[in-house]
N, C-alpha and C positions, 0 to 999 in steps of 0.2 A: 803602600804605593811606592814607586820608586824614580827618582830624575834620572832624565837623559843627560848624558854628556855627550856634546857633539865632538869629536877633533876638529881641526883647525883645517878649515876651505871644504867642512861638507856646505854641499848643496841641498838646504830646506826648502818645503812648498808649505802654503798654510792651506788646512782644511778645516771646517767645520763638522764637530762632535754634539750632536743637540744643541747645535746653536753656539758653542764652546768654542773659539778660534785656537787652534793649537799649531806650533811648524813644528814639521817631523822631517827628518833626511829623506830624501829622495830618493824612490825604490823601497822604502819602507813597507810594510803590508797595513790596508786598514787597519786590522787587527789591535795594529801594534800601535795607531796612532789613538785610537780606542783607549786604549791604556794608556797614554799616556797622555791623554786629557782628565784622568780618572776614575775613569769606568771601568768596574772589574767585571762585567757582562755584555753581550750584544745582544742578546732576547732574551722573551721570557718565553717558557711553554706553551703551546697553546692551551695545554689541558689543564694542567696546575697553576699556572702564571709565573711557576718559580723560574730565576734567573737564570740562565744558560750561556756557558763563556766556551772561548776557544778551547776544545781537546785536545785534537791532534796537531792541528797548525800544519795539516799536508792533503787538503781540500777533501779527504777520506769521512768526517762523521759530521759534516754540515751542522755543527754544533753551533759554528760563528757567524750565523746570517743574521744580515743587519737590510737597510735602505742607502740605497747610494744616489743622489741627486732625483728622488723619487720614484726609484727602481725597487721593490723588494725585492728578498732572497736574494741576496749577492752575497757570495763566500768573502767574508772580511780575511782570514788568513791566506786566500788566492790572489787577492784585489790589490796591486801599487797604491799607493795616493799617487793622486794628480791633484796640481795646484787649482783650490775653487773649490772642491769635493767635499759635494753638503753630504754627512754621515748621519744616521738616526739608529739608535737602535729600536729593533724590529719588536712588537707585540704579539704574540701568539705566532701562528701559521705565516700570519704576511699577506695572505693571499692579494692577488691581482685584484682591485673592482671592493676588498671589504670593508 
């Protein structure tokens, strides 16, 4: 894993990672705050269940879809944090209703 080091007069918001409160600079991508609550994955497969993390980090192979304040399918390498941003990651497909 790896720490952040902030410079001096970023601006952090706090989010929630499974429940995990983490601050990450502002403008951040979920993605990144993801990691850096300790999660090297945002799903798993629907098919295999195995773990599935950010690819590309340019919203291209929808690798990093997570739950955002009980939204599924949200691109975490597309996503800002906003301060309050309950984060889950996503099981299987996600779907809407499963």
């Amino acid at each position: 894993m790896f720490k952040r080091v902030f410079p001096l007069g970023t601006r952090t918001v706090t989010v929630s990672v499974e429940g995990k409160s983490v601050s990450v600079p502002e403008g951040d991508s979920v993605a990144a705050a993801v990691f850096s609550a300790g999660f090297d994955h945002t799903r798993q497969s629907p098919i295999s269940t195995g773990p599935r993390a950010p690819y590309c980090m340019m919203g291209v192979c929808f690798e990093c879809l997570v739950e955002i304040d009980g939204v599924p399918n949200q691109q975490a390498c597309m996503t800002p944090v906003q301060e309050g941003m309950r984060i889950k990651l996503q099981a299987g497909a996600g779907r809407i209703g499963s």
